[in-house]
Residue frames as a rotation matrix with the C-alpha (Angstrom) as fourth column:
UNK 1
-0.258 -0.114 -0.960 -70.55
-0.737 0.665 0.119 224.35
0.624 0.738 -0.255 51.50
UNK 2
0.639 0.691 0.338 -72.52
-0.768 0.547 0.332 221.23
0.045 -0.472 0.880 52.70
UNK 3
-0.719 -0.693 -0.050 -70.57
-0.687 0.698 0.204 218.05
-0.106 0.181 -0.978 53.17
UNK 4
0.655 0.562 -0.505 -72.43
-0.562 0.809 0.172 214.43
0.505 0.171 0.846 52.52
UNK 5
0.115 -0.147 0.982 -72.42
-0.946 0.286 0.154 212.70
-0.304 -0.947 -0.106 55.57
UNK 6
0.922 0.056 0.383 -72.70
0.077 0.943 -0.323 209.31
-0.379 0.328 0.865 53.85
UNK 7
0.538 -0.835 -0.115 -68.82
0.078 0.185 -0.980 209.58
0.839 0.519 0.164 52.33
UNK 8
-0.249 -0.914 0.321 -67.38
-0.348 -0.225 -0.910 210.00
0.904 -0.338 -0.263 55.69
UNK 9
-0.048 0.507 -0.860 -67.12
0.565 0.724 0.396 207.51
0.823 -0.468 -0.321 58.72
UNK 10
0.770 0.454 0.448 -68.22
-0.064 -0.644 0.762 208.84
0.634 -0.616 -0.467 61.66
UNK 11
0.360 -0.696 0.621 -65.23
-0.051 -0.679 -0.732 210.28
0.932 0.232 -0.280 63.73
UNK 12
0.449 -0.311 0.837 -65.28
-0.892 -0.197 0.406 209.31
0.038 -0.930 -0.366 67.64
UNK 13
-0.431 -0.863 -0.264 -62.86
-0.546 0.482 -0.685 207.62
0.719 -0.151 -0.679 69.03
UNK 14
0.501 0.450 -0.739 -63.40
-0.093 0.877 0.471 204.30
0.860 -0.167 0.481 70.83
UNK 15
0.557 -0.395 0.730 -62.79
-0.810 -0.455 0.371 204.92
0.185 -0.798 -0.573 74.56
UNK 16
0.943 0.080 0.322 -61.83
-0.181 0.938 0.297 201.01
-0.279 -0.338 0.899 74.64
UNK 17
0.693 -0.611 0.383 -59.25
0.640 0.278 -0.716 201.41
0.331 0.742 0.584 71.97
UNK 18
0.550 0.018 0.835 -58.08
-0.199 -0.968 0.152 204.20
0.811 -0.250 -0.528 73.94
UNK 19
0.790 0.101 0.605 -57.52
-0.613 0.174 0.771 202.42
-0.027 -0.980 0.199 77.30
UNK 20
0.877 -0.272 0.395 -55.51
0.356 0.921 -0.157 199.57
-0.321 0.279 0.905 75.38
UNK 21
0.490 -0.582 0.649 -53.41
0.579 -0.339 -0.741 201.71
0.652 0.739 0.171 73.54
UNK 22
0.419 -0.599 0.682 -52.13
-0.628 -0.734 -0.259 203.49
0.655 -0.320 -0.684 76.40
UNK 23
0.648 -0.134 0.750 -51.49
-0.631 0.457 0.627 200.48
-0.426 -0.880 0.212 78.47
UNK 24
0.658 -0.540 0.524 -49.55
0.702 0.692 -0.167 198.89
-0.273 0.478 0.835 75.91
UNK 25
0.299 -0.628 0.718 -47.30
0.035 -0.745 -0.666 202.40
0.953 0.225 -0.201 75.54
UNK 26
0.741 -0.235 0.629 -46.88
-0.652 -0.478 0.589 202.57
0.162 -0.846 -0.507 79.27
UNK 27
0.732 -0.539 0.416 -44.68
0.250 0.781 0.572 199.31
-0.633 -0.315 0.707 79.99
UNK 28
0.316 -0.628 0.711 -42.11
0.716 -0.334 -0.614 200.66
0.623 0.703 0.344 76.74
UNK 29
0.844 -0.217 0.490 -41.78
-0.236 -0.972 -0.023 204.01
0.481 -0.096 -0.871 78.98
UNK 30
0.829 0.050 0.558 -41.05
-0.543 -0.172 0.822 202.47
0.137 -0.984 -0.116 81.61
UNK 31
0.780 -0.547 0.304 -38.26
0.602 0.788 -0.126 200.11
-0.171 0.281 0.944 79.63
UNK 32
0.591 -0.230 0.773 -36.94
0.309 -0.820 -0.481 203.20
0.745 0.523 -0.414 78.31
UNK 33
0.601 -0.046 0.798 -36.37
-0.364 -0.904 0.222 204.64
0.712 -0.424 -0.560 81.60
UNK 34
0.895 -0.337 0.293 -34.81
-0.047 0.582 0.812 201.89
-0.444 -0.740 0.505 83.70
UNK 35
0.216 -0.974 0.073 -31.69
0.792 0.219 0.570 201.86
-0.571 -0.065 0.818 81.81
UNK 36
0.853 0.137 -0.504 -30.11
0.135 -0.990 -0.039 204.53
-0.504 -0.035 -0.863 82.09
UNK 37
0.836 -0.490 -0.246 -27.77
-0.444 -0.342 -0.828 206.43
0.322 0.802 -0.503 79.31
UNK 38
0.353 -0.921 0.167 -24.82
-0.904 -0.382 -0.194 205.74
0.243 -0.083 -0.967 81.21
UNK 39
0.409 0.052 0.911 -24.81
-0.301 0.950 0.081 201.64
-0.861 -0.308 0.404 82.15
UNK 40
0.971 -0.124 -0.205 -23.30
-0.124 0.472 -0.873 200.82
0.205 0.873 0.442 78.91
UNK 41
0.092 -0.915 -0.394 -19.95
0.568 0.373 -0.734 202.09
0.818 -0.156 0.553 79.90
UNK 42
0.154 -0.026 -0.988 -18.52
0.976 -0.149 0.157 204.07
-0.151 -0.989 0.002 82.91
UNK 43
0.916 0.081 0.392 -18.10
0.287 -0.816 -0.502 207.48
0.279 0.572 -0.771 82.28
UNK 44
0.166 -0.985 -0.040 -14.21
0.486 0.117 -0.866 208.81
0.858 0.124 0.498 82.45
UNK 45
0.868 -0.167 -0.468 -12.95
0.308 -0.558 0.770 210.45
-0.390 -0.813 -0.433 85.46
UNK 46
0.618 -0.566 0.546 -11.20
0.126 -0.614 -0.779 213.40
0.776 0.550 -0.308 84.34
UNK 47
0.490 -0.412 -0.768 -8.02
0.777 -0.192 0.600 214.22
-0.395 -0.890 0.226 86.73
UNK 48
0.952 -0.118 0.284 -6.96
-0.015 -0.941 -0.339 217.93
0.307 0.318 -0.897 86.28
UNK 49
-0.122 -0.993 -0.004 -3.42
0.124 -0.012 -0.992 218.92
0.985 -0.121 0.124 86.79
UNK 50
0.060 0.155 -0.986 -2.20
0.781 0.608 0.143 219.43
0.622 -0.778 -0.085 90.03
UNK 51
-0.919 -0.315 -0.238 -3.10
0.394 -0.699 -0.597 222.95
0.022 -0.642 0.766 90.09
UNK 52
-0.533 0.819 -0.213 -6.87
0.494 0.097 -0.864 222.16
-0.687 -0.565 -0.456 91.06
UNK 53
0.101 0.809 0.580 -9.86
0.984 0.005 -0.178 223.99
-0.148 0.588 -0.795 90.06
UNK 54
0.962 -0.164 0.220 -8.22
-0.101 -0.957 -0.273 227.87
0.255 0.240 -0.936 90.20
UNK 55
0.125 -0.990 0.072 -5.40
0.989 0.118 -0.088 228.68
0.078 0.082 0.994 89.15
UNK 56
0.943 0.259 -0.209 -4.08
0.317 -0.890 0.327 232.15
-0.101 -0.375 -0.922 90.34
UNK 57
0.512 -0.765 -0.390 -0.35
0.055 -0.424 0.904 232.33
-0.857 -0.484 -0.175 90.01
UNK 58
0.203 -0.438 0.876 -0.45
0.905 0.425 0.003 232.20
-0.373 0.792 0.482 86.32
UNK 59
0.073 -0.294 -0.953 0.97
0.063 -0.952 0.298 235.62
-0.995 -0.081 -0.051 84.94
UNK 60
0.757 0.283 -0.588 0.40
-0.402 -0.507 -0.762 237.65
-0.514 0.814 -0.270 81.29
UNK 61
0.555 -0.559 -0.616 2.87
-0.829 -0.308 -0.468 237.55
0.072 0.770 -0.634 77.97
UNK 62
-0.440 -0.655 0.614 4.05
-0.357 0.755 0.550 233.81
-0.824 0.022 -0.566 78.59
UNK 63
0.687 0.686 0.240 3.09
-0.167 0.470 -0.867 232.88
-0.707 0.556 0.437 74.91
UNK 64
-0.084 -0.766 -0.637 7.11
-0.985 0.161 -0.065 232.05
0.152 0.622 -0.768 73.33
UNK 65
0.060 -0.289 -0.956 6.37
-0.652 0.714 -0.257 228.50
0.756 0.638 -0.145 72.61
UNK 66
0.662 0.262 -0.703 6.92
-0.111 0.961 0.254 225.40
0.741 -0.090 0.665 74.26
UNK 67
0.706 -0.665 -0.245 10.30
0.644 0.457 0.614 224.95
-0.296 -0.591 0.751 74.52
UNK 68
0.420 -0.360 0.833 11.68
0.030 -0.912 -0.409 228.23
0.907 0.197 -0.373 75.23
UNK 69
-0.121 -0.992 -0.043 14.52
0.311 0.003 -0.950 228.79
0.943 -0.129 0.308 77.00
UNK 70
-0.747 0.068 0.661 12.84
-0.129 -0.991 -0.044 231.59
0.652 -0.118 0.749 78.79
UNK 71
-0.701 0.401 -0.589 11.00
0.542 0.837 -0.076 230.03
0.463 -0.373 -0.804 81.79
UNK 72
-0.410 0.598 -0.689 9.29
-0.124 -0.785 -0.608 233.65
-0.904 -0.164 0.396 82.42
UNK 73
-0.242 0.514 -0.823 7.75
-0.809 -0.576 -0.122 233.73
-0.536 0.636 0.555 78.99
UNK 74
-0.961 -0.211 -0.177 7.50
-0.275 0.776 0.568 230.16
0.017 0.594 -0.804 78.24
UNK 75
-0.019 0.984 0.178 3.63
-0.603 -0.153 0.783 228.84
0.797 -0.093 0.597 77.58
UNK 76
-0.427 -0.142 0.893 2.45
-0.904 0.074 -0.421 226.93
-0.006 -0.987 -0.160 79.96
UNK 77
-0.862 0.040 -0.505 2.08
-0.057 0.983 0.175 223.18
0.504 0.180 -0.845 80.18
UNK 78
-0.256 0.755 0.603 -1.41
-0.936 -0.038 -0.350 222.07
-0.241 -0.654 0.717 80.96
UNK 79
-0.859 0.278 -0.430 -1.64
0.007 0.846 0.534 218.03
0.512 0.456 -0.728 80.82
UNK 80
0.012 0.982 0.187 -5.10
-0.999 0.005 0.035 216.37
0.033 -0.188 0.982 81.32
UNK 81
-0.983 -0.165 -0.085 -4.83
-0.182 0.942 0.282 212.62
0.033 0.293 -0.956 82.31
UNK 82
-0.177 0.984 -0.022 -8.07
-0.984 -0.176 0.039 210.40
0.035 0.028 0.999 82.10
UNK 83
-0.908 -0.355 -0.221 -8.99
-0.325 0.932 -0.162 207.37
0.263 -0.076 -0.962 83.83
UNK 84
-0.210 0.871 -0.445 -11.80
0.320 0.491 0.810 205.00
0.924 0.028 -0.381 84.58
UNK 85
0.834 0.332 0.442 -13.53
-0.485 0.058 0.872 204.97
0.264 -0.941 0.210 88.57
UNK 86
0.829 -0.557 -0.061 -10.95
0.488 0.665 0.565 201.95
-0.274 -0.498 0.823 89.41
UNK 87
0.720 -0.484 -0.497 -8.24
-0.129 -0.798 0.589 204.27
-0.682 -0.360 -0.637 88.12
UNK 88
-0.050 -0.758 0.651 -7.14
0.576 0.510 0.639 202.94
-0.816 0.406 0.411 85.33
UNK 89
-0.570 -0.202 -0.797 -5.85
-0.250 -0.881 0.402 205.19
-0.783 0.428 0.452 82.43
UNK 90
0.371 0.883 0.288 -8.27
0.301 0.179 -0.937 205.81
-0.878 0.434 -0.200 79.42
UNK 91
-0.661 -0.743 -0.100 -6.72
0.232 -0.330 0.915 205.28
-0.713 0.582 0.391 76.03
UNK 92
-0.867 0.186 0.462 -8.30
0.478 0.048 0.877 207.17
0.141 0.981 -0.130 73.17
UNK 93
0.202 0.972 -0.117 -10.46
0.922 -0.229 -0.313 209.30
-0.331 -0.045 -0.943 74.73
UNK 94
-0.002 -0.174 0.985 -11.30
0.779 -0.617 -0.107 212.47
0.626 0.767 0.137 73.04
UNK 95
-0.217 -0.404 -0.889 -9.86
0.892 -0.451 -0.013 215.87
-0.396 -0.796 0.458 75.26
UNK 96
0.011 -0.062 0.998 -11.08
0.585 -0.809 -0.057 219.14
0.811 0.584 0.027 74.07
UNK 97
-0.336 -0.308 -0.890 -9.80
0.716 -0.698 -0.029 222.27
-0.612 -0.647 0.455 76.16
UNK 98
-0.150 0.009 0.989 -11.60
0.679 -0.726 0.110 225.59
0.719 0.688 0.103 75.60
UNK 99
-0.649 -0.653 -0.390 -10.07
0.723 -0.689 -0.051 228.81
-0.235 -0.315 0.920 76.64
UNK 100
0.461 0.510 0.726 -12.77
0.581 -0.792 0.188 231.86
0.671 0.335 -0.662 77.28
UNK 101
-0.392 -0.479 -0.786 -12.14
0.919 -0.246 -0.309 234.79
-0.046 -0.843 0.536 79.55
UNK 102
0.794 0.608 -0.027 -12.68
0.608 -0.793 0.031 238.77
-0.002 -0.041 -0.999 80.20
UNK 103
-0.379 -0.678 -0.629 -10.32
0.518 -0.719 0.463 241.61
-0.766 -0.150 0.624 79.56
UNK 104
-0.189 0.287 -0.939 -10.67
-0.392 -0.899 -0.196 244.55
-0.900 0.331 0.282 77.17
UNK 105
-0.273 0.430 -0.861 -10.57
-0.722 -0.682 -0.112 242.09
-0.636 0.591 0.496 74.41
UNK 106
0.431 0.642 0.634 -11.37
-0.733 0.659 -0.169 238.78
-0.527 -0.391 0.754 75.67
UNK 107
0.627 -0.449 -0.637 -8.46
-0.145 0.736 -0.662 236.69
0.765 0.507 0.396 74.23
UNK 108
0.581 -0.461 0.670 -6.69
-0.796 -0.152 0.586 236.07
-0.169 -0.874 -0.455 77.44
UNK 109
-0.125 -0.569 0.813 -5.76
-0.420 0.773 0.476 232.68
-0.899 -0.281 -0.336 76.94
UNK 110
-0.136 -0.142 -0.980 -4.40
-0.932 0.355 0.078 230.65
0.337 0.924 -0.181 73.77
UNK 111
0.431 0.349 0.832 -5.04
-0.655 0.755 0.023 226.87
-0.620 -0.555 0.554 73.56
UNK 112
-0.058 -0.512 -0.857 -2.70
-0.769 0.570 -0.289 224.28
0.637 0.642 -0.427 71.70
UNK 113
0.969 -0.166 -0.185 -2.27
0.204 0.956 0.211 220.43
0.142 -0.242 0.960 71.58
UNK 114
0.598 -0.781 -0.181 1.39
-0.295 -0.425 0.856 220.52
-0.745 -0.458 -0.484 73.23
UNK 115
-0.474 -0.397 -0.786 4.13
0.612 -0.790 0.030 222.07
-0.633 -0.467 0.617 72.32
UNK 116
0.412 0.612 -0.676 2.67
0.554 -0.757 -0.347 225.45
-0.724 -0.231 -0.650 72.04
UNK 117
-0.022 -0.466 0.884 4.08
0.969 -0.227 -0.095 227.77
0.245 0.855 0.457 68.86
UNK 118
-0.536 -0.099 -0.838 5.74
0.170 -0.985 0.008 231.25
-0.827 -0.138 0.545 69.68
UNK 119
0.130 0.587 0.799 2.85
0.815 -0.522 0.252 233.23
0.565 0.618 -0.546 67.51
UNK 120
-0.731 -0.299 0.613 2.71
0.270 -0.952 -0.142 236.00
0.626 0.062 0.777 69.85
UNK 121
-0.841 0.538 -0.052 0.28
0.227 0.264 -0.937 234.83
-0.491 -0.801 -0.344 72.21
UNK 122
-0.277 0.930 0.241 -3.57
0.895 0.341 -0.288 234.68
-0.350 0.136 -0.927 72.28
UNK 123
-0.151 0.141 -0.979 -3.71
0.061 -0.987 -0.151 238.86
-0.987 -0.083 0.140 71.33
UNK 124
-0.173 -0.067 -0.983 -2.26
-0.865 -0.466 0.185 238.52
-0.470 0.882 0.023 67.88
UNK 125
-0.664 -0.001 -0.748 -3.21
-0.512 0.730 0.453 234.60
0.545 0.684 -0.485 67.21
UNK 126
0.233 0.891 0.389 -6.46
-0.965 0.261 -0.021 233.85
-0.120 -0.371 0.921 68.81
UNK 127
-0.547 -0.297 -0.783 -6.64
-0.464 0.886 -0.012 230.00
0.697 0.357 -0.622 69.48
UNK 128
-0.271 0.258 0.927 -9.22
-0.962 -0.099 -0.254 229.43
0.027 -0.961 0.275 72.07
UNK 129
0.783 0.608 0.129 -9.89
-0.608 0.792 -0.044 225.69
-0.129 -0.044 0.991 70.94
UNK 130
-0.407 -0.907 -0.111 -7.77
-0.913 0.408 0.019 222.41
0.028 0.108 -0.994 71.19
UNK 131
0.725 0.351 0.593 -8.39
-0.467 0.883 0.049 218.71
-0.506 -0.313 0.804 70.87
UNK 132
-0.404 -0.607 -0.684 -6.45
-0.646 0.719 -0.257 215.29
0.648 0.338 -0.683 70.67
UNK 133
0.637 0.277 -0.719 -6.92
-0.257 0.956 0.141 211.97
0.727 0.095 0.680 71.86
UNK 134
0.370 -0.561 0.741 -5.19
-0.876 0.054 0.479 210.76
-0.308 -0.826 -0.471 75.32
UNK 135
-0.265 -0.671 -0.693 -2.12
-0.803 0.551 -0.226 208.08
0.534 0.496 -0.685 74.53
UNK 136
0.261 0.293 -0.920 -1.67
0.160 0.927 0.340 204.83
0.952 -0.236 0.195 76.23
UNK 137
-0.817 -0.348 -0.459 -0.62
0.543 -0.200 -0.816 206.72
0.192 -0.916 0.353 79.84
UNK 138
-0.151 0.989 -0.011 -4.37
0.983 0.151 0.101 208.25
0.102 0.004 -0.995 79.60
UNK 139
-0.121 -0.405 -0.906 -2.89
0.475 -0.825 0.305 211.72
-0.871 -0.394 0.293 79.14
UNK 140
0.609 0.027 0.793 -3.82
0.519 -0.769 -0.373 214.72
0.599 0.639 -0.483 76.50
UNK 141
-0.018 -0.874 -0.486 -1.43
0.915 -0.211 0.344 217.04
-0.403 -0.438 0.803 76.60
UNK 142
0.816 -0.318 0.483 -1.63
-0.092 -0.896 -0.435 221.39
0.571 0.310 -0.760 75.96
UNK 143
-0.564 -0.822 0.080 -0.09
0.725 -0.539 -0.429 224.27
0.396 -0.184 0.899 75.97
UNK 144
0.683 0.726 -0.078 -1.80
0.727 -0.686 -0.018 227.60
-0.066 -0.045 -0.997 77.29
UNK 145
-0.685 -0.729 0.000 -0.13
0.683 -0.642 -0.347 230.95
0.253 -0.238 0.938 76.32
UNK 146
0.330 0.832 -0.446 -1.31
0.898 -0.422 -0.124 234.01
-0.291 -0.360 -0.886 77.71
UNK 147
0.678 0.085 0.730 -1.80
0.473 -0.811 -0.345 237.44
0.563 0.579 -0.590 76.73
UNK 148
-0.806 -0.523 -0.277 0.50
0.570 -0.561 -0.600 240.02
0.158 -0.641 0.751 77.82
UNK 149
0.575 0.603 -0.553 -1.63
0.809 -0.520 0.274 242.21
-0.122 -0.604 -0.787 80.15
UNK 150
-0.358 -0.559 0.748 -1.10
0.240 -0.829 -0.505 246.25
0.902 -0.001 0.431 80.31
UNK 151
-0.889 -0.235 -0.394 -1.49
0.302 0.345 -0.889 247.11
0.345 -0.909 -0.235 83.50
UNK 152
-0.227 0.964 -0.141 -5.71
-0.967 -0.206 0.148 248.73
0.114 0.170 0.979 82.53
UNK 153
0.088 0.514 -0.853 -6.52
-0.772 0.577 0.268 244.69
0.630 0.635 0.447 81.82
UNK 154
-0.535 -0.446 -0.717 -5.39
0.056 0.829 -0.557 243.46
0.843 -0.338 -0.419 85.41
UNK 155
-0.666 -0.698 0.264 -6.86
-0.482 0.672 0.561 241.35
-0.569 0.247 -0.784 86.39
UNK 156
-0.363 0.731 -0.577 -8.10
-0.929 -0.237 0.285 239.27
0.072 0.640 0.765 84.25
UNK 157
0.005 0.756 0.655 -10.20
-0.746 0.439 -0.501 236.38
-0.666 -0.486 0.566 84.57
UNK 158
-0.533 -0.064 -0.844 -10.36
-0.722 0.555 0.414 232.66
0.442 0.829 -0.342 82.17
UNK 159
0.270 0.340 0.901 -11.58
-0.670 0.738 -0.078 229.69
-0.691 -0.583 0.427 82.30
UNK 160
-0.762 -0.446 -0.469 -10.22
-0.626 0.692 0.359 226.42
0.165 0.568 -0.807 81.10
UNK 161
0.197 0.957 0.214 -13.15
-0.829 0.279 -0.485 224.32
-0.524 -0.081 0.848 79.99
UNK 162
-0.357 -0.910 0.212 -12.69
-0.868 0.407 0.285 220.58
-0.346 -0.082 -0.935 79.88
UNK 163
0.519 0.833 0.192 -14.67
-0.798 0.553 -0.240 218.13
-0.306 -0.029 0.952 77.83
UNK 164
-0.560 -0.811 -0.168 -13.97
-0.791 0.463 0.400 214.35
-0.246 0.357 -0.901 77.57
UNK 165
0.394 0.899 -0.194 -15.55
-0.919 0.379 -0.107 211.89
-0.023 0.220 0.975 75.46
UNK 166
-0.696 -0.718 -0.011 -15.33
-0.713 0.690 0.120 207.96
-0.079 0.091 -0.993 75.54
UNK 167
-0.706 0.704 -0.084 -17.39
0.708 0.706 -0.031 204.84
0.037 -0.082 -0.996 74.59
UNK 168
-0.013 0.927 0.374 -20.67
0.599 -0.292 0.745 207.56
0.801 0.234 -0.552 73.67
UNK 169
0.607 0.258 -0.752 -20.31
0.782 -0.367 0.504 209.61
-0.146 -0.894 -0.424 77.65
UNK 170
-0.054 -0.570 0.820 -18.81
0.179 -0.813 -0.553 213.23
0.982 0.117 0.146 77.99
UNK 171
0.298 -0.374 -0.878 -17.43
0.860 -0.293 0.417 214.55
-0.413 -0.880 0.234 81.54
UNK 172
0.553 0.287 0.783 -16.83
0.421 -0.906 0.035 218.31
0.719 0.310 -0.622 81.89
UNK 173
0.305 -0.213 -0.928 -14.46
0.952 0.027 0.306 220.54
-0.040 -0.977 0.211 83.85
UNK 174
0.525 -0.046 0.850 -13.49
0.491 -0.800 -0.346 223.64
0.695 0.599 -0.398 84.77
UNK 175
-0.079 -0.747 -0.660 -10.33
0.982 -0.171 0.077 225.22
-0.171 -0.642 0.748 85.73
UNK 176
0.897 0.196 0.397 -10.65
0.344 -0.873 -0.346 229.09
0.279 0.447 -0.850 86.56
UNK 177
-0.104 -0.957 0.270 -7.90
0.974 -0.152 -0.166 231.33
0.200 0.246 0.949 85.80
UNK 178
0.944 0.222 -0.245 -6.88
0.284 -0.923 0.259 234.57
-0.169 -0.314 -0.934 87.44
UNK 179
-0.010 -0.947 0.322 -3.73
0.898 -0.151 -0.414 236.39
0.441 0.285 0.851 85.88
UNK 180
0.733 0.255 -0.631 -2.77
0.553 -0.763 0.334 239.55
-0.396 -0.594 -0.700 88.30
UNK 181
0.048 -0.942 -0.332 1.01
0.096 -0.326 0.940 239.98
-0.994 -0.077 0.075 86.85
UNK 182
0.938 -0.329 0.111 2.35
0.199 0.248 -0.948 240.21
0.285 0.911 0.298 83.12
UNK 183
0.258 -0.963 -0.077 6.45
0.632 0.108 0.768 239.72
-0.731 -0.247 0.636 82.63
């Protein structure tokens, strides 16, 4: 099929129009790029408990609740405080804790906004997500229960994974977990 050249303008492009148009896109990149994502506000400084970035002396089948009696089998407190650079506490940011790990069937750890709920731990009530909202002391507050280990599933291995959002910025941590013992 022929086309008729006379119905259609003619198709090259005007190096001039060319030259302009990219010089008038280049000065926008380059606005773009000078301010950066994070100049609006500071981003939070996250302060883990004060049992650092591995924890090792935590130990299977502590998954009876909060406030159980039973300080062998009780879950375990895990606060999260959050403050600016200058150290001041960050109210209302958003605290999610998630709980992965390895053992035979990869529920090691349970995650709850505190206090924790005797269920029977992370085996028979998976829970590997939490979130809430740090108060006016810049603090989110879990629980973590853990699985009861048989002695095939020691040890086993977690990680607590920390994200915090505030003012549009997210900050990340991670606390690894090694459980060698069950009670």
């Amino acid at each position: 099929m022929a086309l008729d050249k006379g119905k259609f303008k003619n198709s090259t492009i005007d190096r001039r129009k060319v030259v302009i148009g990219t010089a008038w896109s280049v000065p926008l990149i380059a606005a773009a790029v000078a301010t950066p994502a994070h100049a609006v506000s500071p981003d939070p400084v996250v302060v883990t408990p004060d049992l650092g970035p591995d924890v090792s002396h935590w130990k299977g089948d502590h998954h009876y609740g909060s406030h159980d009696t039973n300080l062998s089998q009780r879950a375990y407190d895990f606060p999260i405080t959050v403050k600016d650079a200058n150290g001041n506490p960050i109210v209302g940011a958003t605290v999610t804790v998630t709980a992965s790990g390895t053992n035979r069937d990869g529920d090691v750890l349970g995650v709850y906004v505190f206090p924790a709920p005797d269920n029977g731990g992370p085996e028979n009530s998976p829970h590997p997500v939490a979130t809430t909202v740090t108060g006016a002391d810049g603090k989110a507050m879990f629980a973590i229960s853990t699985q009861n280990l048989s002695s095939g599933e020691r040890p086993s291995y977690a990680t607590l994974t920390t994200t915090v959002t505030y003012n549009g910025n997210t900050t990340v941590s991670v606390v690894n977990v090694t459980l060698t013992d069950s009670d």
